[in-house]
N, C-alpha and C positions, 0 to 999 in steps of 0.2 A: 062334398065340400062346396058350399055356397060360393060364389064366384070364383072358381077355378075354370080355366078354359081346360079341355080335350081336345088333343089334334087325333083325327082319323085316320090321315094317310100320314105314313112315315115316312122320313129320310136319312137316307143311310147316314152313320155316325162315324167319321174321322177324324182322330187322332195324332197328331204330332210333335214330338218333343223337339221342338230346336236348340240348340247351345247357342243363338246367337240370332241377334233381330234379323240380320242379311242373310242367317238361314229360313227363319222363318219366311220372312218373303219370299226368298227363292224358292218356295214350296209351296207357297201360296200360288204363285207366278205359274209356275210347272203344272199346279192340278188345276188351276185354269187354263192352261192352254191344252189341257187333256178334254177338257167339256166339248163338246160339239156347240153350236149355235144355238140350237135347237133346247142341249142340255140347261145352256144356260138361261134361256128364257123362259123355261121351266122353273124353275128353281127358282127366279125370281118373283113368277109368280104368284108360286106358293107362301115364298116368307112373305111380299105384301100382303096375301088375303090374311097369312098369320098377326100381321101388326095393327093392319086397316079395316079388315074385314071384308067382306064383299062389298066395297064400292066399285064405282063403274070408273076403267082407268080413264086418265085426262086428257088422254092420245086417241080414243076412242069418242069421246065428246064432240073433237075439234073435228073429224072424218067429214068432209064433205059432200063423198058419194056414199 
């Protein structure tokens, strides 16, 4: 299929039904404060190179040493 991306690494798939927006949050809220530091800048990572691609981030640019 002519321009369809493929992602190679995956990430695990979570599901949750809330009955209610202030459930949903509170869910939200709770599996983030489940991630580690670490987890989470992982993961954002990933979804930037998914959006942007490999650009070089803009935090890295500004590095002075």
């Amino acid at each position: 299929m002519a321009g369809v991306k493929t992602y190679t690494r995956c990430m695990e798939r979570v599901v949750n039904k809330a009955k209610s927006f202030a459930e949903a949050d509170a869910w939200d809220r709770k599996q983030q404060h489940r991630m580690s530091p670490q987890e989470r800048v992982r993961v954002s990572r990933v979804l930037q190179k998914r959006v942007f691609g490999s650009t070089k981030d803009i935090r890295a640019c500004q590095k002075t040493s």
